[in-house]
C-alpha positions as CSV (number, residue, x, y, z in Angstrom):
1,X,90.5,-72.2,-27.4
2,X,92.7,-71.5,-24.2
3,X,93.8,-67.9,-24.1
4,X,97.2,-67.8,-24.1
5,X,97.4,-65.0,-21.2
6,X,95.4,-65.8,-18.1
7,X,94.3,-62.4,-17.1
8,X,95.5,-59.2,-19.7
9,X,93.7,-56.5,-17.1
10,X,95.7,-58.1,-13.9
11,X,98.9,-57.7,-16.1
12,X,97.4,-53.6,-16.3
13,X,96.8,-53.9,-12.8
14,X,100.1,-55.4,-11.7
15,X,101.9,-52.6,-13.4
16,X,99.6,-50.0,-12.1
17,X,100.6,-51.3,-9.0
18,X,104.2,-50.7,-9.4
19,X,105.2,-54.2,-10.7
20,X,107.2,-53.0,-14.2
21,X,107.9,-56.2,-15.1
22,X,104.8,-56.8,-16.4
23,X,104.9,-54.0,-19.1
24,X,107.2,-56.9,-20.9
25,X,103.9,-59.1,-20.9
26,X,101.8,-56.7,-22.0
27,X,104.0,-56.2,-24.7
28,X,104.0,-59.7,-25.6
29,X,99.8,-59.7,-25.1
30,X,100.5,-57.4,-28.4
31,X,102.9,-59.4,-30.2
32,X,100.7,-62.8,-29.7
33,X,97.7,-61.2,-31.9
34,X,97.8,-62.1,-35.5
35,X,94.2,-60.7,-35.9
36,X,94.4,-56.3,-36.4
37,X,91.1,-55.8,-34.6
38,X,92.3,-57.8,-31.3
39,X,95.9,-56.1,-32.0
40,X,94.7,-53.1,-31.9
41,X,92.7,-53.4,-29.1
42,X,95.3,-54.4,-26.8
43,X,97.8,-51.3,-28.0
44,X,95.0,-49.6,-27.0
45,X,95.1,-50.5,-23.8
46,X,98.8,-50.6,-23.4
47,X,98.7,-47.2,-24.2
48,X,96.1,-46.4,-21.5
49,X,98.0,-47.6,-19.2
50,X,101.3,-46.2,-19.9
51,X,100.2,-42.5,-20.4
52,X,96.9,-41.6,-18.4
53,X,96.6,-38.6,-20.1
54,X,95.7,-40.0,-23.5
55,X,92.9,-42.3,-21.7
56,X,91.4,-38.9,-20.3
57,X,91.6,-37.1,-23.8
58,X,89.6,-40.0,-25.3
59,X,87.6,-39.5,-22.2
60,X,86.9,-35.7,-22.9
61,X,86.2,-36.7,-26.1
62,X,82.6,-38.4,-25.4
63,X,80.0,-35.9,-25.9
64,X,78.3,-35.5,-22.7
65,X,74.6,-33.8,-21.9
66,X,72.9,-33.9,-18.9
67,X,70.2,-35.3,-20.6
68,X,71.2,-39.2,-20.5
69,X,68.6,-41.7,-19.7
């Protein structure tokens, strides 16, 4: 199965990098899933990429010790 979108994280890149046109195809990433999981997933990101802040408050929200091996 060929995935409709060549490259969903260059499209976050691309916008990172100050290309806004390609918040319109990470919409449509969005609107192409049928399946809620995948769906769900991409909104996710989308909304990672549109408000940092929410990224770094799921960040902050990892339990962290000092303690990891």
């Amino acid at each position: 199965m060929l995935f409709k979108f060549p490259d969903p994280p260059l499209y976050a890149a691309m916008f990172n990098a100050g290309h806004i046109e390609y918040k319109d195809k990470l919409l449509e990433i969005i609107d192409y899933h049928n399946i809620e999981d995948h769906k769900k997933t991409y909104q996710q990101m989308y909304k990672n990429i549109m408000d940092p802040h929410a990224f770094q408050k799921r960040l902050d929200a990892i339990p962290y010790t000092s303690n990891c091996r």
